[in-house]
N, C-alpha and C positions, 0 to 999 in steps of 0.2 A: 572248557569252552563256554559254558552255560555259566559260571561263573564270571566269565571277564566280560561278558554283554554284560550282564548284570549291576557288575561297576561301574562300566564305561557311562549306563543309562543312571548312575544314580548320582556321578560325578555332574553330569550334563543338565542335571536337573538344582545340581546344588547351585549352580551359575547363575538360575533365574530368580532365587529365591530374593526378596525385596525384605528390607530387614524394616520391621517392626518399630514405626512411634515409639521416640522416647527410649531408643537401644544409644543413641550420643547424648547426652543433657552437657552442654556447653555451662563452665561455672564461672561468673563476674565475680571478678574482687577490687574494688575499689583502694586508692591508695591514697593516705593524706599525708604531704609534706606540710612541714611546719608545724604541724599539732604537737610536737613536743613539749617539753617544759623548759629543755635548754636553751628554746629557739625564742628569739626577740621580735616580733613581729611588730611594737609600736614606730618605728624608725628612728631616725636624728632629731634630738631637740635645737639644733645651732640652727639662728638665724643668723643674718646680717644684720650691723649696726644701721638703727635707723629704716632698716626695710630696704636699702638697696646693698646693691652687689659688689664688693671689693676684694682688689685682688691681696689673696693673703700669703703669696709665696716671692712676692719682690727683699730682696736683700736693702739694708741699711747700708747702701756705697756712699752717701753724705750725711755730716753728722745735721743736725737737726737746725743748727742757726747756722747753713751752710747760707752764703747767700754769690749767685754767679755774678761773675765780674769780667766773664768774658764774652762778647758777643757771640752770636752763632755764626756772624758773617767774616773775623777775625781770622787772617790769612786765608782766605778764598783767592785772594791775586799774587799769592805768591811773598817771598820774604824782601823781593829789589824793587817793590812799586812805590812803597812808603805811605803804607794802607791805602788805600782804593784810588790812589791816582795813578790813570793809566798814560800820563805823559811823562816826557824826559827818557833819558837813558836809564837801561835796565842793568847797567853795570858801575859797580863803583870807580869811583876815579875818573866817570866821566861825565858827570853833572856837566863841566864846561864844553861841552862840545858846541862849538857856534861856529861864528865869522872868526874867531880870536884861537881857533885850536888849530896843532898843527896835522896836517893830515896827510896819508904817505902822497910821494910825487912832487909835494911842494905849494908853499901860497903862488909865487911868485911863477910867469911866463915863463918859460925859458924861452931863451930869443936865440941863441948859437947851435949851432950841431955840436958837439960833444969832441973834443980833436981824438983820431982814428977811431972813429967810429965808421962800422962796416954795414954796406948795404947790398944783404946778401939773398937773392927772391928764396921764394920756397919753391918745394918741386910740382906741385901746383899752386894755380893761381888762384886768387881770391875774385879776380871779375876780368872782364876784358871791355877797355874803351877803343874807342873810334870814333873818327870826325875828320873833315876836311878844312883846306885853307886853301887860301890863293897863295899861290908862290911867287909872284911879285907883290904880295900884301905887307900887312906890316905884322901878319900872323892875325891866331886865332884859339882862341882860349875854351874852354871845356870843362862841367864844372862835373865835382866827381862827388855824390854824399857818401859818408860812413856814419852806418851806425855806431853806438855806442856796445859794445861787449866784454868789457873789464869789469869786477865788482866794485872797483873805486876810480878814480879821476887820477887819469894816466896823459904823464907827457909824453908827446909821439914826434918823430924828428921825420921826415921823409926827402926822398931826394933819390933823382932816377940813376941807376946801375950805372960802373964806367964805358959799360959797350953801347949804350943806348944812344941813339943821333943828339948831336948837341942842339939840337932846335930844339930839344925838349924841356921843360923844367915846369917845377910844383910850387905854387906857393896857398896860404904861408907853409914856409916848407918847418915851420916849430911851431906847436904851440901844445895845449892841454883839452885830452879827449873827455868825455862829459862820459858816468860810469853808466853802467846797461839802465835802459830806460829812460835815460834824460834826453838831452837835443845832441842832436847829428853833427858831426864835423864837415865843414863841406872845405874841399881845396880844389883849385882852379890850376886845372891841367894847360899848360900854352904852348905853341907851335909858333916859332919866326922862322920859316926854312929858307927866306933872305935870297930868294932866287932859287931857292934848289927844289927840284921835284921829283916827285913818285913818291913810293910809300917809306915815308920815315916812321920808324920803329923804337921803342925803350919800354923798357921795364923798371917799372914804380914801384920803392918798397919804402912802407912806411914801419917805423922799428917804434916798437914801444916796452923801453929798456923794463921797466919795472914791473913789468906781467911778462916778462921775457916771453915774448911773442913779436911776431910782424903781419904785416900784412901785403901783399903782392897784386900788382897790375898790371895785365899786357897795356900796352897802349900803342894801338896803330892811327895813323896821321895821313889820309892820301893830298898830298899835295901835287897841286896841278897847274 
């Protein structure tokens, strides 16, 4: 028993002991890189010619008395403008396009309707007119615009359906529609109901053979 107090108090005391100056001496060692005899520490002697900076890793892609013959602005417009002119036609073969070419539809009016040509509405209409007349008058006329919606100049026949009242009719009932964007076709819708009254009725279809298309008109008439 007297022995293990004895340790106990000799361990508890060894804890407090503060160790003595100079028991760790920390040792510096300096290190020199470069100090060897292999190592080149003068650097590079290459300057640039003349004291300025050129580049020395461009390749030789033209010999020496190259000299250019082409512009830098050389086909910028393309291979059909005929260097930098931006008018005329862009397609060969058609330098003459004017008054003197032929162009689909035709130069010339057409003046006749076409023989059995049919005038057949669609199943909807493209507008609906109305207007009155005196029916002891001598009639009374109605003017109807169409714009232009073909890509090119279309000759257009028009002329109202067989069931439509015969007071009815279109003129000119031929001529040639102006292509999208140009001026309006106008035709003069007329009513002579020659005594007859109430509401006379027809359906206006104008055919424009070359754009295989038509166009469709109610047309109501109160005569009274």
């Amino acid at each position: 028993m007297k022995l293990c107090v004895a340790f106990s108090l000799l361990t508890s005391a060894a804890a407090f002991v503060v160790p003595q100056k100079g028991a760790f001496v920390g040792k510096a060692t300096q290190l020199a890189i470069g100090r060897d005899s292999n190592v080149d520490l003068g650097g590079n002697t290459w300057s640039p010619d003349e004291g300025k900076m050129k580049a020395t890793d461009v390749g030789d892609y033209f010999p020496d008395d190259y000299e250019a013959g082409v512009d830098y602005t050389e086909g910028m417009m393309g291979s059909q403008t005929g260097g930098n002119r931006r008018d005329g036609p862009e397609l060969p073969g058609m330098e003459n396009l004017g008054a003197d070419a032929i162009m689909m539809g035709g130069i010339e009016t057409a003046s006749d309707i076409p023989a059995g040509m049919e005038f057949i509405p669609s199943s909807v209409p493209d507008g609906n007119i109305s207007f009155q007349v005196a029916a002891s008058g001598s009639g009374s006329s109605e003017l109807l615009v169409i714009k232009p919606m073909c890509m090119t100049f279309e000759d257009y026949y028009a002329a109202f359906t067989a069931d439509s009242n015969p007071s009815l009719s279109v003129s000119p009932a031929t001529g040639r529609m102006d292509r999208r964007g140009g001026e309006v076709t106008e035709l003069y819708i007329k009513c002579d109901p020659r005594g007859q009254s109430g509401m006379l009725k027809g359906t206006l279809v104008v055919n424009l053979p070359e754009d295989n298309s038509k166009l469709t008109y109610i047309v109501e008439v109160n005569s009274f």
